[in-house]
N, C-alpha and C positions, 0 to 999 in steps of 0.2 A: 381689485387691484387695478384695472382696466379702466373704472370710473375717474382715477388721475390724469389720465392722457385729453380729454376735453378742455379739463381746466387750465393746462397748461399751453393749448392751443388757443386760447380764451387769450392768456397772459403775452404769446407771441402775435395775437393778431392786433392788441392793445400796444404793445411798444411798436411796432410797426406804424402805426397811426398817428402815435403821438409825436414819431421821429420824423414824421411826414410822408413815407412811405406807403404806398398804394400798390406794387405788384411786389408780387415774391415770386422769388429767382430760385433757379435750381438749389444753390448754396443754402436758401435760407427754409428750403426745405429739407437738405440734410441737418442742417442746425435744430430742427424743430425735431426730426427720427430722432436724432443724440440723447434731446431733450426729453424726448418720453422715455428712451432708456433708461436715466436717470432717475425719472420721476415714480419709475416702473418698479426701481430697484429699494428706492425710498418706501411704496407702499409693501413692499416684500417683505423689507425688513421689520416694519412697522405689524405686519399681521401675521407674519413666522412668532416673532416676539409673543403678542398678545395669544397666538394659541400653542406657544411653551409651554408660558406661564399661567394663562385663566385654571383658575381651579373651582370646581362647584361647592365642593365641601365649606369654604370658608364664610366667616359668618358675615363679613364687609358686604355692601349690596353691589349691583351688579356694573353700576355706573362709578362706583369706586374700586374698584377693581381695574376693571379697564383704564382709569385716569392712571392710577398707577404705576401698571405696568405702560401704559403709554408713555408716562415722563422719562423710564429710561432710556425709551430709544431717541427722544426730543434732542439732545445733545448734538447724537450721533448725526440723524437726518440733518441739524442745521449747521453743525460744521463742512460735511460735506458738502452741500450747496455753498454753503462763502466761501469756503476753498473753490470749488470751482467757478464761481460766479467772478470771484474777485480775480483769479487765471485768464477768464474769457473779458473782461469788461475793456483794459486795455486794448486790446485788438479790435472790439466794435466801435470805439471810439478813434481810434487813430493813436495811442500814445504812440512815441516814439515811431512814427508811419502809418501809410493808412493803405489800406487795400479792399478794394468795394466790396468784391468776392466774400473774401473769408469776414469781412464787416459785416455784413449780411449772414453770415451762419454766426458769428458770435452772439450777434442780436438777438436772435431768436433760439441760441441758446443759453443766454443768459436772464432773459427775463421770463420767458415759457418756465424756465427751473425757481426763477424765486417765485413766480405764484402759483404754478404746480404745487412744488413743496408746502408752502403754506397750505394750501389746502389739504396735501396728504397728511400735514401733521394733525387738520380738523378733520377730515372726510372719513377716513380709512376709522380709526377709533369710533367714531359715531356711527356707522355702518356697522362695525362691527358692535357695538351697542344694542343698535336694534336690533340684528341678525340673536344675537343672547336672550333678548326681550322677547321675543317671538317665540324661540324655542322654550323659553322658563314658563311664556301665559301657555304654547302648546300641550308640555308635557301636565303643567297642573292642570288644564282640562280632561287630558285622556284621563289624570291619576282619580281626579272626583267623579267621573263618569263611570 
């Protein structure tokens, strides 16, 4: 779950840079905490789901299974971010006014959450993939030993 919070400081230290920005302010380090909440809550959801649902018994193999049950949270995860991305993106730009402060926490939580996200909707399922794979080669060696 944890493994999402790098990427998503990956993704705010990349809009920062591209915006031409070089230090980060108090603000744009609250906007970045925000950020991994989010992204935090994304992988939660993402891996509550997948071990509801994973069932051994079924005859599908293990990597469709998990695609699966993964595409129905895929919705869920990516409306929440454009709800909130398209909330925050006015204010890092200035529509309707502009205030350097809170421009600075919307920034970094607007882009830290789209490419967080993106990867939670890859990372989190793929991890959880191997983590399956690992246990399926473990238990068929104790079972043939």
């Amino acid at each position: 779950i944890m493994l999402a919070i790098p990427f998503g400081v990956t993704g705010v230290i990349v809009a920062f840079w591209l915006h031409g920005q070089i230090l980060f302010g108090f603000f744009a380090a609250i906007g970045t905490l925000g950020m991994a909440g989010v992204v935090i809550n994304d992988s939660i959801i993402m891996l509550s789901k997948l071990e509801q649902e994973y069932d051994d018994d079924s005859a599908a193999s293990i990597d469709e299974k998990i695609a699966r049950i993964a595409q129905t949270r895929l919705k869920a995860v990516i409306l929440t971010t454009l709800t909130t991305v398209a909330g925050v993106l006015p204010t890092a730009y200035g529509i309707a006014g502009y205030d350097a402060t809170l421009a600075e926490m919307m920034l970094a939580l607007a882009w830290g959450l789209l490419f967080g996200s993106v990867i939670t909707l890859l990372l989190v399922p793929c991890l959880y993939s191997f983590a399956r794979h690992m246990q399926h080669r473990f238990t068929s060696v104790s079972v043939e030993t």
